[in-house]
C-alpha positions as CSV (number, residue, x, y, z in Angstrom):
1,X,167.5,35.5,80.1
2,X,169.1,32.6,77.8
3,X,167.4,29.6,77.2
4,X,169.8,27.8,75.1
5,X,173.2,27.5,76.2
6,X,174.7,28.2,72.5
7,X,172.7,31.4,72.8
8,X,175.1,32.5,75.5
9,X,178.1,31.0,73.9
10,X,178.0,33.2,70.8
11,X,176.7,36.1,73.0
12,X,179.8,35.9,74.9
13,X,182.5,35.2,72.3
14,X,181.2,38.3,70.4
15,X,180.8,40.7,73.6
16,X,184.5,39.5,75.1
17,X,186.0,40.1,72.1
18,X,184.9,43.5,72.4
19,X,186.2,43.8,75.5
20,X,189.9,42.4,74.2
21,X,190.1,45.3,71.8
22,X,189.2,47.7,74.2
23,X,191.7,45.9,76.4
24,X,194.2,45.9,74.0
25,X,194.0,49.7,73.3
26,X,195.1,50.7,76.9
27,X,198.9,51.4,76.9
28,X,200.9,50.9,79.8
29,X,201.5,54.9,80.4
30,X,197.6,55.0,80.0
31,X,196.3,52.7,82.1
32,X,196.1,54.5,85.3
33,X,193.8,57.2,84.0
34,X,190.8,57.4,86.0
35,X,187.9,59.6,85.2
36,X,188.3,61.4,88.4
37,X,191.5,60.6,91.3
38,X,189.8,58.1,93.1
39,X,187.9,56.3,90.8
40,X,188.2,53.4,88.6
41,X,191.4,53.6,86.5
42,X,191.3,51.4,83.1
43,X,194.1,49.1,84.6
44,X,191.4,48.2,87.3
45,X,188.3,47.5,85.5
46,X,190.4,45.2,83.0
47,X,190.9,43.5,85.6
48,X,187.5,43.8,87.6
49,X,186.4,42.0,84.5
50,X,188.8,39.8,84.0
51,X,188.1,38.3,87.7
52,X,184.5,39.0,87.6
53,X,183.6,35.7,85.8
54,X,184.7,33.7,88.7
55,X,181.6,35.4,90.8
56,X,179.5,35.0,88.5
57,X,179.9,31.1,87.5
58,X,180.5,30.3,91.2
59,X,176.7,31.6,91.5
60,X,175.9,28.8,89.1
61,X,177.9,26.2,90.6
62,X,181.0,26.4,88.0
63,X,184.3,26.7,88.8
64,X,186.6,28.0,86.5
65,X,190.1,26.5,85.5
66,X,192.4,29.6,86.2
67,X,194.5,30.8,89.2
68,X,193.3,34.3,89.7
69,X,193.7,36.4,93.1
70,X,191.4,39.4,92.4
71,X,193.1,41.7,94.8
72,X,196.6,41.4,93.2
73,X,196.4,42.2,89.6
74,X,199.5,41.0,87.3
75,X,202.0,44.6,86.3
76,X,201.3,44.9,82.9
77,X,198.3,45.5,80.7
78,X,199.5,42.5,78.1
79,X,200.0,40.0,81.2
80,X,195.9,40.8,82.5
81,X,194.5,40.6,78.5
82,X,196.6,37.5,78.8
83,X,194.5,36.0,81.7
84,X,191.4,37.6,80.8
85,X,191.5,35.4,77.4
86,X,192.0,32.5,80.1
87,X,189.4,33.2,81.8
88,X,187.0,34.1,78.7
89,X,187.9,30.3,77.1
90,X,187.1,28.8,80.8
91,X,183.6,30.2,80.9
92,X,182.6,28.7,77.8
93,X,184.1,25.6,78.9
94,X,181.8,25.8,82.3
95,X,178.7,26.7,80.9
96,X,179.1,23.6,78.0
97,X,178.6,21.5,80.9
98,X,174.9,22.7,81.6
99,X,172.5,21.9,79.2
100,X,169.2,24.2,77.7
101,X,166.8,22.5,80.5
102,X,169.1,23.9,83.1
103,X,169.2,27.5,82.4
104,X,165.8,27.9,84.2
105,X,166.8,26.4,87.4
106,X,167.1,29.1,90.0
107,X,170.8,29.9,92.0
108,X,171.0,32.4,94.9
109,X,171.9,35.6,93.4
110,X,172.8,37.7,96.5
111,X,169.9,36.3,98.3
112,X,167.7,36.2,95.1
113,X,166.1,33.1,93.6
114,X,167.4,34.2,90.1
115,X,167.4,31.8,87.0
116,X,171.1,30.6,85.9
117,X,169.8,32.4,82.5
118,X,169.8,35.0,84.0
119,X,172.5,35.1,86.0
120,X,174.9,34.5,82.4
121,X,172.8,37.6,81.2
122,X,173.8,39.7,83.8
123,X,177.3,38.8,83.5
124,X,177.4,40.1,80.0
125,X,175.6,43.2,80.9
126,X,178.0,43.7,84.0
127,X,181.1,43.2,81.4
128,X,179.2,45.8,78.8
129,X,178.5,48.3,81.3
130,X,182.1,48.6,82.2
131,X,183.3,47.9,78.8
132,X,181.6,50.9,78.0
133,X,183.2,52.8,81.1
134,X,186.3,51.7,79.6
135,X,185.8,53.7,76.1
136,X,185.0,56.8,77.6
137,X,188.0,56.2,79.4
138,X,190.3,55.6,76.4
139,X,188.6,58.9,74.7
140,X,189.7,60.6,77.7
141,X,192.9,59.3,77.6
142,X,193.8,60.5,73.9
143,X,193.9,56.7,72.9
144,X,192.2,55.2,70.0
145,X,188.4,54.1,71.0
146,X,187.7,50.8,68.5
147,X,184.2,50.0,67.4
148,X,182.6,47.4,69.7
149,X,179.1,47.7,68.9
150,X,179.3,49.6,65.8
151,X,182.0,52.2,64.4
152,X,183.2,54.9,66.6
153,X,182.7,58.2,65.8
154,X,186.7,58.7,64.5
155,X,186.2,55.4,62.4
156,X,182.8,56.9,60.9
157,X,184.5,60.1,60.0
158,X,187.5,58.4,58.7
């Protein structure tokens, strides 16, 4: 759970940037690949986390400054990092408008008296769970993995 709002801030900035470069490693011929037919392709959870931000500030009463319809994702890989970097500057913008004292008031989560801290710390672990979806994705699709939270195994052999 945060307890300062610049806490989250930097938190964020350095996870989403993660999530650009794995973003911006999916090709457009790559982009369906799914790890099974059926399941999420890497064109999907891009986008799953480029909209899930609006869920998860809308919990704790912040709306976010982009024109998004989750169920229509834009065509091309470059047009959803595009929107996704939208969306990343906009939840930095929300959450500068609560302060410290704030983070420990409780939100419905789901039904769930849950503290806004906490709610922000669940976002990031939503968007590193399927960040890390994502690179076992990208393995599997012969494209090059970067180093998110430390070097890859190519960049430690390299």
């Amino acid at each position: 759970m945060y307890r300062k709002i610049d806490d989250f801030i930097k938190d964020w900035q350095h996870n989403s940037a993660g999530t650009i470069a794995i973003m911006e490693s999916i090709t457009e011929d790559k982009k369906h690949v799914a790890i099974v037919e059926g399941h999420n392709s890497l064109e999907f959870l891009s986008w799953h986390l480029t909209n899930a931000p609006l869920f998860f500030c809308g919990l704790i009463g912040q709306s976010l400054n982009v024109q998004i319809n989750p169920s229509t994702p834009p065509t091309t890989m470059k047009e959803i990092i595009d929107e996704y970097k939208k969306v990343n500057e906009e939840v930095v913008n929300a959450v500068k408008k609560l302060d410290d004292s704030s983070l420990e008031k409780e939100v419905d989560m789901i039904g769930q008296p849950t503290a806004i801290g906490a709610v922000l710390r669940m976002l990031i672990d939503h968007q590193t769970h399927h960040r890390a979806q994502m690179q076992v994705l990208l393995r599997q699709a012969g494209l090059p993995v970067p180093g998110v939270m430390g070097p890859t195994k190519e960049q430690s052999n390299a």
